[in-house]
N, C-alpha and C positions, 0 to 999 in steps of 0.2 A: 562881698563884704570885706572891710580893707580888715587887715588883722588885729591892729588895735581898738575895733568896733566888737572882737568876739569875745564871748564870757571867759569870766578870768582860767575854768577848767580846760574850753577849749584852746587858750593861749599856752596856757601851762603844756599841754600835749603837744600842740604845735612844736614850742621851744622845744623839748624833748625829743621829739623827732629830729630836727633841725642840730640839735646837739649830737645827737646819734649819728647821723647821716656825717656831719664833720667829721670826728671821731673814726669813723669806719675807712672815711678818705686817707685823713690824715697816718694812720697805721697803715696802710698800704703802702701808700708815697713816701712817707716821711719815716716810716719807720715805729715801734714804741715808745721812742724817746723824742717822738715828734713836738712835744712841745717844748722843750730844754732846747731841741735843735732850733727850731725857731726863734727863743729867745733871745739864745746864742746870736744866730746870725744876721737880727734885725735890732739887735739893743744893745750887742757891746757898741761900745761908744769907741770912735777912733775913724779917721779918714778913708775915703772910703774909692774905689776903682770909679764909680759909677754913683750921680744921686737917685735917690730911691725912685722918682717922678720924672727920671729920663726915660727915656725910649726905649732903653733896654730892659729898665723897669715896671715901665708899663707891658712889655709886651708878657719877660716870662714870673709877670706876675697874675696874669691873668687864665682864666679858665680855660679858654682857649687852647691854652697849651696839653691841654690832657688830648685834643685831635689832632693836633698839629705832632705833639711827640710820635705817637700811633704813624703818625703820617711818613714821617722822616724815619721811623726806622722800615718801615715797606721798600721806600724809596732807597735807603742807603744799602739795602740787601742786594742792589741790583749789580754793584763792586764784585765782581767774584774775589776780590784777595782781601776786601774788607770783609766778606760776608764770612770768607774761611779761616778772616779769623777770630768774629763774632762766634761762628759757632765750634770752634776748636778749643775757646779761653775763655769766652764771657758766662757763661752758666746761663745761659738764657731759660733753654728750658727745665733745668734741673733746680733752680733757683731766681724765676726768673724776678719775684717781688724787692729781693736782694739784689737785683741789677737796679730794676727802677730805682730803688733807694739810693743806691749810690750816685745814679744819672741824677734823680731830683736833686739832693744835696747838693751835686757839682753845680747844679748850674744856679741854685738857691747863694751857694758859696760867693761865685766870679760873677752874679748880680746883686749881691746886695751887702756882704759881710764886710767885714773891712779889710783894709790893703793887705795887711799881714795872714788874716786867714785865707782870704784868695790864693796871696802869693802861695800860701802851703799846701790850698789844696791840688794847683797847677802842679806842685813839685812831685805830688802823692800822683797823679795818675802819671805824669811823665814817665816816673820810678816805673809802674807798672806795664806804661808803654814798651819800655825797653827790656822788658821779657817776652811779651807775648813776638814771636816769631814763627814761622815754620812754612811749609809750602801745602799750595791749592792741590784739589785733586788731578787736576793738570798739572801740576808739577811746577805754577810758576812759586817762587817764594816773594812771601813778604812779609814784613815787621811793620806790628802796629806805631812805631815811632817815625815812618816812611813821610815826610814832608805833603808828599800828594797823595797818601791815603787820608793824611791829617786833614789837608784842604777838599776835599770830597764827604768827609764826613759832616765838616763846618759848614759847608754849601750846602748841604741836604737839609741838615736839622736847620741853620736861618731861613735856608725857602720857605721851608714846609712851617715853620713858627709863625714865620711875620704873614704866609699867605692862612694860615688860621686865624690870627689874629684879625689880619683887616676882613673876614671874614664873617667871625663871634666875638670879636672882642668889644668889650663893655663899651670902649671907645677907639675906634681904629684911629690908627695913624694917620696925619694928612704927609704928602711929599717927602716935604723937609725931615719930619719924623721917620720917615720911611728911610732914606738913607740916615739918618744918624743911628737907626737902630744898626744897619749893615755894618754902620763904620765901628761903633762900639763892639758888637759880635767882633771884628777883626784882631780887636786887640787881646781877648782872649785865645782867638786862635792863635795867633802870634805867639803869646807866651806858653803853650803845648806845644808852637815847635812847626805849625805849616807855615806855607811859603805862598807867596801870590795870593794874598784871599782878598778877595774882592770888597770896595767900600763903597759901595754903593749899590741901589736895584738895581740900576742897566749892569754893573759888573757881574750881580751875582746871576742874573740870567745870564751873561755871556760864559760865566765861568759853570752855570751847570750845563750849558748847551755843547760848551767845548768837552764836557765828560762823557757824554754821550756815544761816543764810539767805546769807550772800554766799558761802559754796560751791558748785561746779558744776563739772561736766565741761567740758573743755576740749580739744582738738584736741592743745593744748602737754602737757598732763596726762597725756592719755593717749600719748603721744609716752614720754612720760617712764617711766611703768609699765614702757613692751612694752622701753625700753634698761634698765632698772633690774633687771626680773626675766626678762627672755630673753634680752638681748643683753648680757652686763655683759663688760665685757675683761679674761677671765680665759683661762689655759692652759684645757685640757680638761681636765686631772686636778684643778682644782680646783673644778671646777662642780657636782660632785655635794654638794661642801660647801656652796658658795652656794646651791646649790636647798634645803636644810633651811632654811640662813637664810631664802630668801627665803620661805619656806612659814610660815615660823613667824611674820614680819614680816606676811604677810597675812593670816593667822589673828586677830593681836593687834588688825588693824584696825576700826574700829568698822562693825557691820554694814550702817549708812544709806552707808558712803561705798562699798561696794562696786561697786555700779552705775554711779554716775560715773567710777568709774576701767577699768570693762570686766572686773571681777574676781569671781572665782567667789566665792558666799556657802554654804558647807556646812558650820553650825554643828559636825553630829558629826564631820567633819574637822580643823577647826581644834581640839577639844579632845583628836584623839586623834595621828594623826598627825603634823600639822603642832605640836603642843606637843612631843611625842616628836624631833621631828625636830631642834625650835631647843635644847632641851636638852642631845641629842649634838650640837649644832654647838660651842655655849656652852663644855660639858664636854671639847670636847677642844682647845676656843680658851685655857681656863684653864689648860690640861694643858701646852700648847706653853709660855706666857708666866709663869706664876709663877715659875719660877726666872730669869730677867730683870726681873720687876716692881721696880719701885724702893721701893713701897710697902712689898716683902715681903721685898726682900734686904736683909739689915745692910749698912750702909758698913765700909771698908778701918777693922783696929784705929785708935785714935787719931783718927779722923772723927768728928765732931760731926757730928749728922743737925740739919737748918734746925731742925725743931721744939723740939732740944735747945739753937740758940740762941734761940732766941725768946723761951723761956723762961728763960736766964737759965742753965740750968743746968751 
């Protein structure tokens, strides 16, 4: 029965849950000031890096990105001097809702806010890029402001993004989309500070295939996995959602990085379950949030939407 066919009680509880269900999302990712941040960064009005309905926009605006993030930090664990220094500075596990929140906003920021708060919030993690330093337990040293740790991190999270994307997203990318999202991701890498990032799909597979030799299993890595996909700090009732996510996240992973990370490789798995699984997670992660999406709600009569000044109109 479609939902506008069901009595006005059961609509009302429906909404309610569906209200709830956002709510819970959005304090997670977003923080408790999730809706001021939102408003903030879809309604001031002023020009903008990127339009809202490019490809950049479409990809990390879409649901999708809750398996594809999952994805890309598995993947970018496999750095031994990124990973040591994820787990030596970023509070992962000691804080880790406080990381996401700051990761969603960054990337909410340098896709959708305008010139000037982009530009700030690039200067804000920079700033913080160039503390964290110190050396692996091997001994090699590095600083998260390193040019090729920069472009290794940017390579992981656009793979693992756009290959969720055209995988759960509402509407995947055709071609063309496909490299303008790489090219637009570039320009934010740029402005953190790496070097050679790739703009286009053939670059960004040659550019994760040439990282390949300095990947390997790690102590920190695999630390990182068993908190990521068995121990994540969630109530009970919501971990049977997470486990699709996280099945779908490790399905999407490429099959050489399996074993470094202590992770099951079973192709007819990941094509049938675990794809089934990140789908209904997706689909009812869209379900909660669309009618909250700022992308997708009209503003109050009489509001000019940013894009409507931008342009003048």
């Amino acid at each position: 029965m479609a939902l506008g066919r069901l009595p006005a009680p059961a609509r009302t509880r429906v909404a309610s849950a569906r209200a709830a269900a956002a709510a819970a999302l959005l304090s997670r990712v977003a923080g408790p000031d999730a809706a001021q941040v939102r408003h903030r960064i879809h309604r001031t009005p002023g020009p903008r890096w990127f339009e809202p309905d490019s490809a950049i926009g479409r990809v990390h605006g879409d649901a999708s990105m809750f398996v594809g993030g999952l994805r890309a930090l598995l993947l970018q664990s496999l750095h031994p001097r990124a990973m040591a220094a994820v787990a030596a500075h970023s509070g992962y596990r000691s804080d880790p809702w406080g990381r996401l929140q700051r990761t969603a906003t960054f990337l909410a920021e340098t896709t959708f806010a305008t010139a000037e708060d982009s530009a700030r919030a690039v200067a804000v993690v920079r700033a913080v890029h160039e503390r964290v330093r110190g050396t692996t337990p091997e001994g090699e040293p590095y600083r998260a402001s390193d040019p090729h740790l920069l472009r290794w991190v940017h390579v992981a999270e656009v793979d693992s993004f756009l290959r969720a994307h055209q995988l759960l997203g509402r509407v995947p990318l055709d071609a063309a989309g496909a490299d303008e999202y790489v090219a637009q991701t570039a320009r934010v890498a740029r402005e953190l500070g790496a070097e050679q990032v790739p703009t286009t799909v053939a670059e960004l597979a040659a550019a994760l295939e040439e990282m390949r030799p300095e990947l390997r299993a790690s102590t920190a890595a695999s630390e990182a996995a068993r908190f990521l996909l068995l121990r994540p700090p969630l109530p009970l009732a919501a971990r049977p959602v997470y486990a699709g996510l996280a099945a779908c996240a490790v399905g999407m992973l490429p099959r050489w990085s399996r074993a470094p990370l202590g992770l099951p490789d079973v192709p007819l798995l990941d094509r049938t379950l675990a794809l089934a699984a990140g789908r209904a997670v997706t689909r009812t992660i869209r379900w909660a949030l669309d009618p909250v999406d700022p992308q997708r709600v009209p503003d109050a009569p009489g509001t000019a939407r940013p894009s409507d000044v931008d342009s003048g109109a």
